[in-house]
N, C-alpha and C positions, 0 to 999 in steps of 0.2 A: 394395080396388079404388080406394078414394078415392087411393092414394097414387102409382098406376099413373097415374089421370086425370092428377095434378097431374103427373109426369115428362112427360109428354104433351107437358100445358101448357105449361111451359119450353121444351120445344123446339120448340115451334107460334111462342110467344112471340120465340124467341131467332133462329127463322129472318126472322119478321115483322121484325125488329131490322137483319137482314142484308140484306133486299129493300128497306126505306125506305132503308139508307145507299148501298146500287148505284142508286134513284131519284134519292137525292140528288146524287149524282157524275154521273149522266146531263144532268140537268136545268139546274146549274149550268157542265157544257161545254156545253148547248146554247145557253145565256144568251149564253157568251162567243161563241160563232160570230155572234151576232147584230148585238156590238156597230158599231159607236157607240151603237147604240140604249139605252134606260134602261129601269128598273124602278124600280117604285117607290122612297123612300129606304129604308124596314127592308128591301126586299129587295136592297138594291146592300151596305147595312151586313154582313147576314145574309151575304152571299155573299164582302166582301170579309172577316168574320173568319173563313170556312169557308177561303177563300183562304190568309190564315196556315198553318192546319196543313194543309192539302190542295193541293197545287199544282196546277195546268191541267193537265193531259195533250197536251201537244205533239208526245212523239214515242212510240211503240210500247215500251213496257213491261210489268213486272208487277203489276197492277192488285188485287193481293191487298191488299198493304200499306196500298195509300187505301181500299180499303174499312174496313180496320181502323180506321185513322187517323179513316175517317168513323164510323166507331161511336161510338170513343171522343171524338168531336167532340158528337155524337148526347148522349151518356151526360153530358155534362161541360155541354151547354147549358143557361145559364142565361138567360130570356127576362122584361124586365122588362115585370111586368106593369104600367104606364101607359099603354103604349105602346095596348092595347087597350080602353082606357078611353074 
């Protein structure tokens, strides 16, 4: 049964994984609808290296790819810890 829970868990885990990087993709086009306006500097930093491998969403596409893209954005973040010091 233990090994049933843990399959479980992975994919509790793996969809959690998949709903923070569609939050993330949500959140940072609504940032940009905003602009001029600002946010803080880690979060304009944050956004503009999300920016790199994620592009804006300008015109109607398929939206799979950024989510991947955000995953492995997700997965590969490395976040210095000073900053929260």
């Amino acid at each position: 049964m233990g090994s049933n829970a843990a399959t479980k868990a992975l994919r509790i885990v793996d969809n959690l994984e998949r709903i923070l990087a569609i939050e993330l993709m949500n959140a940072s086009q609504a940032i940009e609808f905003r602009r001029p306006l600002k946010s803080s500097e880690f979060l304009e930093s944050f956004l503009a290296l999300y920016r790199s491998e994620v592009p804006l969403v300008e015109e109607d596409r398929i939206l799979h790819y950024d989510i991947e893209n955000t995953i492995a954005f997700l997965n590969n973040l490395q976040i210095d810890e000073t900053v929260f010091e």
